[in-house]
PQR file of N, CA, C, O and H, with PARSE charges and radii, in Angstrom:
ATOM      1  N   UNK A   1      13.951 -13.222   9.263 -0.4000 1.5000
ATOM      2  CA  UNK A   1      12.574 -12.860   8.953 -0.0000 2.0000
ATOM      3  C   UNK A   1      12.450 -11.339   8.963  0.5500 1.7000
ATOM      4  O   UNK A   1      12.698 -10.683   9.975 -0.5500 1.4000
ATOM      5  N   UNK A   2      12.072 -10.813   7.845 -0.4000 1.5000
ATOM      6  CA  UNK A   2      11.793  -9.309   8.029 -0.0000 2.0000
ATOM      7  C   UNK A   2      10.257  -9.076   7.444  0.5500 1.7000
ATOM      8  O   UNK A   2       9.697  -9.546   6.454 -0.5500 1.4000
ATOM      9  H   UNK A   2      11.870 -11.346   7.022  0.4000 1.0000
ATOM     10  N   UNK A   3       9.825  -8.185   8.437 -0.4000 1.5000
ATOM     11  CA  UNK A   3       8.542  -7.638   8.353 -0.0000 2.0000
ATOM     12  C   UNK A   3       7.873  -7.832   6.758  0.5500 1.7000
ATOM     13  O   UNK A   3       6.881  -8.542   6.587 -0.5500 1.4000
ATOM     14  H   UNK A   3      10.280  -7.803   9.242  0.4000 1.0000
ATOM     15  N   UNK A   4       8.512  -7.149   5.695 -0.4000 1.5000
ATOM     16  CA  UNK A   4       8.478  -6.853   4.811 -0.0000 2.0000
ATOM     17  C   UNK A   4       8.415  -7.496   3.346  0.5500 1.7000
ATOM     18  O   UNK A   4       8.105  -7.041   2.245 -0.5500 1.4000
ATOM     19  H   UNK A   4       9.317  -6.573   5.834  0.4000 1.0000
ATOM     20  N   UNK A   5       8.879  -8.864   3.845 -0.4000 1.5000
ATOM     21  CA  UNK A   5       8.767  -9.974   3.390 -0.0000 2.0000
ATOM     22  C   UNK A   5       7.703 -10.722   2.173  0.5500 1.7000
ATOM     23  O   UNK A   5       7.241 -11.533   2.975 -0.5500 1.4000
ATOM     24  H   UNK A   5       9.131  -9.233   4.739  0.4000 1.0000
ATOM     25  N   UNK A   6       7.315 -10.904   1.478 -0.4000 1.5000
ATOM     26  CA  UNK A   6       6.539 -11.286   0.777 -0.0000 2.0000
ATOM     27  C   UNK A   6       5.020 -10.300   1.031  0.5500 1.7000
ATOM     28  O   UNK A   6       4.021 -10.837   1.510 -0.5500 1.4000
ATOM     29  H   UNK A   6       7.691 -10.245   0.827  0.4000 1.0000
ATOM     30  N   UNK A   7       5.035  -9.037   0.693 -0.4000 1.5000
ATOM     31  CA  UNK A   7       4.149  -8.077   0.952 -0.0000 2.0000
ATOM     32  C   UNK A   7       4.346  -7.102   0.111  0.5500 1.7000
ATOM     33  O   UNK A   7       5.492  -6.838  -0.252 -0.5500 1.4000
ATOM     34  H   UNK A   7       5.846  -8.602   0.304  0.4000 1.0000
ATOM     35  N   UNK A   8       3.189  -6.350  -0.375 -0.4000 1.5000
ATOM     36  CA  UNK A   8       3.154  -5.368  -1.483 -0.0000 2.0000
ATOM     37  C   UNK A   8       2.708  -4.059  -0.279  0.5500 1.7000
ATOM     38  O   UNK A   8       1.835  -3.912   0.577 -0.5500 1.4000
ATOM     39  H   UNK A   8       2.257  -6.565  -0.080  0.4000 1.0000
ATOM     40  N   UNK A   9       3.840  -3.288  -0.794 -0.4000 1.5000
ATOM     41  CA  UNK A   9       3.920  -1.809  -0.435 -0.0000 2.0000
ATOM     42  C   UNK A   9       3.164  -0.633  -1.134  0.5500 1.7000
ATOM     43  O   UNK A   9       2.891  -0.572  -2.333 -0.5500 1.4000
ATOM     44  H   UNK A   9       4.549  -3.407  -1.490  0.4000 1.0000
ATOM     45  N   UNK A  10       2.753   0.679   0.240 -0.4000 1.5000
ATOM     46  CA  UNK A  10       2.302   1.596   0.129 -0.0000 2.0000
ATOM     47  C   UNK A  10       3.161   2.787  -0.022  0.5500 1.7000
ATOM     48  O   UNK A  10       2.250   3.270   0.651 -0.5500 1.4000
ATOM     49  H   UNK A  10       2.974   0.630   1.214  0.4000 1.0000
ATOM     50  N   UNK A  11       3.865   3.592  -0.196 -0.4000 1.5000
ATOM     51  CA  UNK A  11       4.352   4.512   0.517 -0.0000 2.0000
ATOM     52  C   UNK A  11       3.971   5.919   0.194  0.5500 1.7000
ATOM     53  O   UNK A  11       3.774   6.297  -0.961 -0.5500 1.4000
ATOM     54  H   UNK A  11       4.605   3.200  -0.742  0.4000 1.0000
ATOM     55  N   UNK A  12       3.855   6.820   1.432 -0.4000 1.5000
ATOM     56  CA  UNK A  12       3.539   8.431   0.913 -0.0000 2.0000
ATOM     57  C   UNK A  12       4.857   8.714   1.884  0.5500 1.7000
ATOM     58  O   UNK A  12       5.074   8.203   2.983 -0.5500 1.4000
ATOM     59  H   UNK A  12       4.015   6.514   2.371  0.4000 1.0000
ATOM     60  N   UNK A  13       5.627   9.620   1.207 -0.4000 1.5000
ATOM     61  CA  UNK A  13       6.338  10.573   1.730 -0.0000 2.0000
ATOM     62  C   UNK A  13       5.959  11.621   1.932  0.5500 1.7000
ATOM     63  O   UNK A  13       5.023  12.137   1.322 -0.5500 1.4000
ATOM     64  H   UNK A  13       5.450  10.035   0.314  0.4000 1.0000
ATOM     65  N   UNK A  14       6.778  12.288   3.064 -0.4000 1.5000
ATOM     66  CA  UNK A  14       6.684  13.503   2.861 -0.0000 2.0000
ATOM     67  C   UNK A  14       7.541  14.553   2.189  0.5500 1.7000
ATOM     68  O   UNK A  14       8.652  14.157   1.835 -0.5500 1.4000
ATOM     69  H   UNK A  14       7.538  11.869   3.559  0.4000 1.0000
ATOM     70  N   UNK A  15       7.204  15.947   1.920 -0.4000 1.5000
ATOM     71  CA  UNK A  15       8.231  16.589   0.787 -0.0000 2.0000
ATOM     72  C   UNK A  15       9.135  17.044   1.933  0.5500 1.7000
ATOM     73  O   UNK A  15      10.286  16.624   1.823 -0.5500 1.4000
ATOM     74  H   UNK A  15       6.301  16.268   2.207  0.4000 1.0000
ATOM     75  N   UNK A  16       8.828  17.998   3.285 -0.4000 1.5000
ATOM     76  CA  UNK A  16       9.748  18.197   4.114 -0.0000 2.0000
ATOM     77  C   UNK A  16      10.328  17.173   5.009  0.5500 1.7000
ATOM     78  O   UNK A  16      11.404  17.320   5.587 -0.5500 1.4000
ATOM     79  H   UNK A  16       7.892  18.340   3.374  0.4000 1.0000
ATOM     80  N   UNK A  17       9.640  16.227   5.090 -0.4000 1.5000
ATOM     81  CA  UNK A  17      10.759  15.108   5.608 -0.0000 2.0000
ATOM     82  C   UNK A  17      11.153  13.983   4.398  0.5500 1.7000
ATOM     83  O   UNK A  17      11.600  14.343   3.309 -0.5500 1.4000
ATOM     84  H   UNK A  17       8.765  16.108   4.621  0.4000 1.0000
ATOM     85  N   UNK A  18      10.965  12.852   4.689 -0.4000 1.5000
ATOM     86  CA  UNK A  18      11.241  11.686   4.376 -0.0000 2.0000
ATOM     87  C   UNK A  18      10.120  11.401   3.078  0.5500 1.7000
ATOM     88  O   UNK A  18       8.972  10.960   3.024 -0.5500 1.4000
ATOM     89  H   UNK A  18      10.602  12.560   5.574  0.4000 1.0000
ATOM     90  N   UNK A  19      11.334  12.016   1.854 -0.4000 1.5000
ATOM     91  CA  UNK A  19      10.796  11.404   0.221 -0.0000 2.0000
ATOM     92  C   UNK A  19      10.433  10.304   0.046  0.5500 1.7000
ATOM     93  O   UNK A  19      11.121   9.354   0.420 -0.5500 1.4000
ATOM     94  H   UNK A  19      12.267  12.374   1.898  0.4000 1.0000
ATOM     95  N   UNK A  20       9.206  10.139  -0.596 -0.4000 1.5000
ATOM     96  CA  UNK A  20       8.693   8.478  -0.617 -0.0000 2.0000
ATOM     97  C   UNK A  20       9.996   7.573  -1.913  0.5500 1.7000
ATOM     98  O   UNK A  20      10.062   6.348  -2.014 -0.5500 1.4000
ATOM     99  H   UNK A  20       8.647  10.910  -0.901  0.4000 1.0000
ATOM    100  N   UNK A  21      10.751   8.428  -2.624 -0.4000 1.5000
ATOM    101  CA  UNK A  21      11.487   7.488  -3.557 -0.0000 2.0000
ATOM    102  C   UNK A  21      12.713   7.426  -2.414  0.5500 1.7000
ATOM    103  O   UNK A  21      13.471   6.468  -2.565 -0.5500 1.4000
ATOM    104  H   UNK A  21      10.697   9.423  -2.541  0.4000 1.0000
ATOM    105  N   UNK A  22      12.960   8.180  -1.469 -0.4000 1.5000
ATOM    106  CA  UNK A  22      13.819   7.621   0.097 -0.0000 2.0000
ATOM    107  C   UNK A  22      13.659   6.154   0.490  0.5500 1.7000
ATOM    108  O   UNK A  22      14.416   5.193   0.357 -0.5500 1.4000
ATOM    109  H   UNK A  22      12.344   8.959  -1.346  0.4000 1.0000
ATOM    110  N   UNK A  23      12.195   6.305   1.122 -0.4000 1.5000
ATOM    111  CA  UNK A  23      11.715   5.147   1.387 -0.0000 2.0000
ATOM    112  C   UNK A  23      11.588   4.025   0.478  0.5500 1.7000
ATOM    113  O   UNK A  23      11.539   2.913   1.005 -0.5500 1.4000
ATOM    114  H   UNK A  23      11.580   7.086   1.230  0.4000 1.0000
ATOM    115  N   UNK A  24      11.524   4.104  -0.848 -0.4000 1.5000
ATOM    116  CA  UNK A  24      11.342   3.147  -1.737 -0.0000 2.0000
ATOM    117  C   UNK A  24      12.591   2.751  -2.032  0.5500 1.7000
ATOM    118  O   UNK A  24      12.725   1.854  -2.864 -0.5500 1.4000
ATOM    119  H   UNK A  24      11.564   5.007  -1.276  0.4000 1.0000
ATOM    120  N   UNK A  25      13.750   3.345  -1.405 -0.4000 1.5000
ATOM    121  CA  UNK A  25      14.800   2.594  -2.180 -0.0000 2.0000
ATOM    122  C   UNK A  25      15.292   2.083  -0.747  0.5500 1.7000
ATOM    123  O   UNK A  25      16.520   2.049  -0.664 -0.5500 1.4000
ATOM    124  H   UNK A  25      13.640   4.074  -0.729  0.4000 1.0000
ATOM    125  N   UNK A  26      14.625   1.692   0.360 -0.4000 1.5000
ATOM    126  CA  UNK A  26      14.906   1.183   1.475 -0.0000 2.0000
ATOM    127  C   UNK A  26      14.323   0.225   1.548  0.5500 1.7000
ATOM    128  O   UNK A  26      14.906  -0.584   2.271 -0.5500 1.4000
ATOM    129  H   UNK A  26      13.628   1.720   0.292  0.4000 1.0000
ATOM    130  N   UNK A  27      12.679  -0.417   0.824 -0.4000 1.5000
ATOM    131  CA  UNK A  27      12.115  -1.237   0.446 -0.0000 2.0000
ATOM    132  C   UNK A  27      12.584  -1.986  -0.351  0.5500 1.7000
ATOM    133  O   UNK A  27      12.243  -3.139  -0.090 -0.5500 1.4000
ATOM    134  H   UNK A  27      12.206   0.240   0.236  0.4000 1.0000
ATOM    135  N   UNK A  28      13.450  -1.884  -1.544 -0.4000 1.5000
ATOM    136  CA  UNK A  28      14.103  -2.298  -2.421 -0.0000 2.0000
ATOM    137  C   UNK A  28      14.683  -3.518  -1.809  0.5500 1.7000
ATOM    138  O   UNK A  28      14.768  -4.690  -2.176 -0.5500 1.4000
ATOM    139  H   UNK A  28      13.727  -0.947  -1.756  0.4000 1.0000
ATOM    140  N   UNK A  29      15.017  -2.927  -0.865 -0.4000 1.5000
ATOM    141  CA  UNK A  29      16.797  -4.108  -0.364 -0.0000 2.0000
ATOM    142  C   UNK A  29      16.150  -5.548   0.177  0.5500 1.7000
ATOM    143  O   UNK A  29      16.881  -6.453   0.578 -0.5500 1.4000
ATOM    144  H   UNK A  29      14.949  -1.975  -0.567  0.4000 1.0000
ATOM    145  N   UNK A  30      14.934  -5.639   0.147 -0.4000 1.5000
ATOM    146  CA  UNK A  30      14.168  -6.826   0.409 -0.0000 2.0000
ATOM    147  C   UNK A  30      13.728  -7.278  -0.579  0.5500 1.7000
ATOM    148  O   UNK A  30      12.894  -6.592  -1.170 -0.5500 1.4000
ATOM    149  H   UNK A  30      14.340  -4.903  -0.180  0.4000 1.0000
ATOM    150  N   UNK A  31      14.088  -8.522  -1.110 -0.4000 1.5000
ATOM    151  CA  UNK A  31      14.161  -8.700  -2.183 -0.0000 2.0000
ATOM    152  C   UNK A  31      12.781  -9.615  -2.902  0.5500 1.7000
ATOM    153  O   UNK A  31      12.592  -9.944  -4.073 -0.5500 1.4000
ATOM    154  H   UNK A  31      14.766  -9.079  -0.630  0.4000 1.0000
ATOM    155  N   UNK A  32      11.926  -9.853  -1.629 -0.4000 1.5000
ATOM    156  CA  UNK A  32      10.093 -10.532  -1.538 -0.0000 2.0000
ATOM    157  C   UNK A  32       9.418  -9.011  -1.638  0.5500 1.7000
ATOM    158  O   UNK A  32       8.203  -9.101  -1.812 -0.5500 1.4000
ATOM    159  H   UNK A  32      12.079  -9.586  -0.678  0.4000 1.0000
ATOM    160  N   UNK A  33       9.746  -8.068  -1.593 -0.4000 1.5000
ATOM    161  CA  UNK A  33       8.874  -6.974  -0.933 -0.0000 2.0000
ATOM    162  C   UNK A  33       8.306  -6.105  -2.495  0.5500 1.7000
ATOM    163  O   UNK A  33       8.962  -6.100  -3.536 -0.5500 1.4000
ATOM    164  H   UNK A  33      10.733  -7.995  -1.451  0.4000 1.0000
ATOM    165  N   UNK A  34       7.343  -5.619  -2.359 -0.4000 1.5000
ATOM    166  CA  UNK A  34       6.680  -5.425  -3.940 -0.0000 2.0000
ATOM    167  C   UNK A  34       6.431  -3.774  -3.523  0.5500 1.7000
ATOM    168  O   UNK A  34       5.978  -3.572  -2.396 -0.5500 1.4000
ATOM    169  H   UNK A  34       6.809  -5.623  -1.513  0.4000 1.0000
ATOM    170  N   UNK A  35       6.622  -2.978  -4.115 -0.4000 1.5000
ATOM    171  CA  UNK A  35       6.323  -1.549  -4.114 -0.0000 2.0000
ATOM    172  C   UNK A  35       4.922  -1.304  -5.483  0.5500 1.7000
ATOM    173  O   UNK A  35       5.178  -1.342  -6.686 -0.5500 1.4000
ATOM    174  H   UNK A  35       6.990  -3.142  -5.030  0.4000 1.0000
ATOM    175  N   UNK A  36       3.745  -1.107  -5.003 -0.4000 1.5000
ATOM    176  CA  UNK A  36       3.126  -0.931  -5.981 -0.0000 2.0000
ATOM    177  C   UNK A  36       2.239   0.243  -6.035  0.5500 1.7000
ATOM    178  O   UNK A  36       1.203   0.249  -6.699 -0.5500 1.4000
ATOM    179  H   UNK A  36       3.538  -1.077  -4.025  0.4000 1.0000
ATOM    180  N   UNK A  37       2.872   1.759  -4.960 -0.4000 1.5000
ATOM    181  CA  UNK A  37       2.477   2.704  -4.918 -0.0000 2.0000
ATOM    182  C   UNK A  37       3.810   3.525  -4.419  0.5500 1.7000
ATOM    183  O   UNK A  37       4.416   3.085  -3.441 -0.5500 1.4000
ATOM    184  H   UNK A  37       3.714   1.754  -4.421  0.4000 1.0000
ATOM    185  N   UNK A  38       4.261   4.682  -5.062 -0.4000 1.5000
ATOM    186  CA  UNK A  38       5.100   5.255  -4.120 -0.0000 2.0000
ATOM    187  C   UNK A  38       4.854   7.084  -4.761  0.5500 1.7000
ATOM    188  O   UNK A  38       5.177   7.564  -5.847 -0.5500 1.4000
ATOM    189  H   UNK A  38       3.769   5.039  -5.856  0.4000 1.0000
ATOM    190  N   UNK A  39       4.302   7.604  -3.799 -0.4000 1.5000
ATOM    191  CA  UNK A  39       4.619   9.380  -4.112 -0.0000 2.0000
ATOM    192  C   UNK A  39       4.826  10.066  -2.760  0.5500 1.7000
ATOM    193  O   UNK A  39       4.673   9.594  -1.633 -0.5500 1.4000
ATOM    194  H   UNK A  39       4.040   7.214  -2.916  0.4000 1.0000
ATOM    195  N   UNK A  40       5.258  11.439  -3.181 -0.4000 1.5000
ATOM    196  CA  UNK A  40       5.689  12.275  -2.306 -0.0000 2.0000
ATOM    197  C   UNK A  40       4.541  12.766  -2.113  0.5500 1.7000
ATOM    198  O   UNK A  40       3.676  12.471  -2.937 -0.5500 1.4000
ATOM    199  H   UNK A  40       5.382  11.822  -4.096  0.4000 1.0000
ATOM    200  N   UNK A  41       4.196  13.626  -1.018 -0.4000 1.5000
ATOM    201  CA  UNK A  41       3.263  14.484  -1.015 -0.0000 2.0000
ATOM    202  C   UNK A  41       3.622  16.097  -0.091  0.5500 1.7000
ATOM    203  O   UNK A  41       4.683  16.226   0.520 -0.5500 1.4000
ATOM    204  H   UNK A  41       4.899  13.866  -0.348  0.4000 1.0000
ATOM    205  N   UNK A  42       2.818  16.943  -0.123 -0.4000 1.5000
ATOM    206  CA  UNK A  42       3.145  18.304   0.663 -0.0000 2.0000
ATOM    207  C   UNK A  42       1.969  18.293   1.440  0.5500 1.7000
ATOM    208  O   UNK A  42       0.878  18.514   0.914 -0.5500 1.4000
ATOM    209  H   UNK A  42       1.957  16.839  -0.619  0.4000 1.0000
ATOM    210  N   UNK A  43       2.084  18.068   2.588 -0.4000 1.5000
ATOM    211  CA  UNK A  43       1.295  18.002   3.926 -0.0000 2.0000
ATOM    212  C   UNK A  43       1.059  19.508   4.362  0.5500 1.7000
ATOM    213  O   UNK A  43       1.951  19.852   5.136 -0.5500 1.4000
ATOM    214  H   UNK A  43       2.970  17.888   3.015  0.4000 1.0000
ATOM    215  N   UNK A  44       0.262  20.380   4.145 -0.4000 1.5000
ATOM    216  CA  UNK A  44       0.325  21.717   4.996 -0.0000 2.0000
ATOM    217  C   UNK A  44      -1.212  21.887   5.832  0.5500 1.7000
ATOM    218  O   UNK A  44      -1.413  22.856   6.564 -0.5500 1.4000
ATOM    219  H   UNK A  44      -0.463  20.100   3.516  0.4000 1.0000
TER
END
């Protein structure tokens, strides 16, 4: 059972840390899991 499971995804990255297309290709590997937002952003 993973969290992630039959659920549609948010993601904001950040530009100095953790790129949201990072995170989206970590979402990927679940193969129920729906990405239907993904950008980077610059937090200052």
């Amino acid at each position: 059972m993973n969290i992630l499971e039959n659920k549609k995804v948010i993601i904001i990255g950040d530009r100095d840390g953790v790129p949201g297309q990072a995170i989206e290709e970590c979402v990927k590997t679940v193969a129920s899991a729906e990405v239907v937002f993904s950008a980077t952003e610059c937090f200052v």
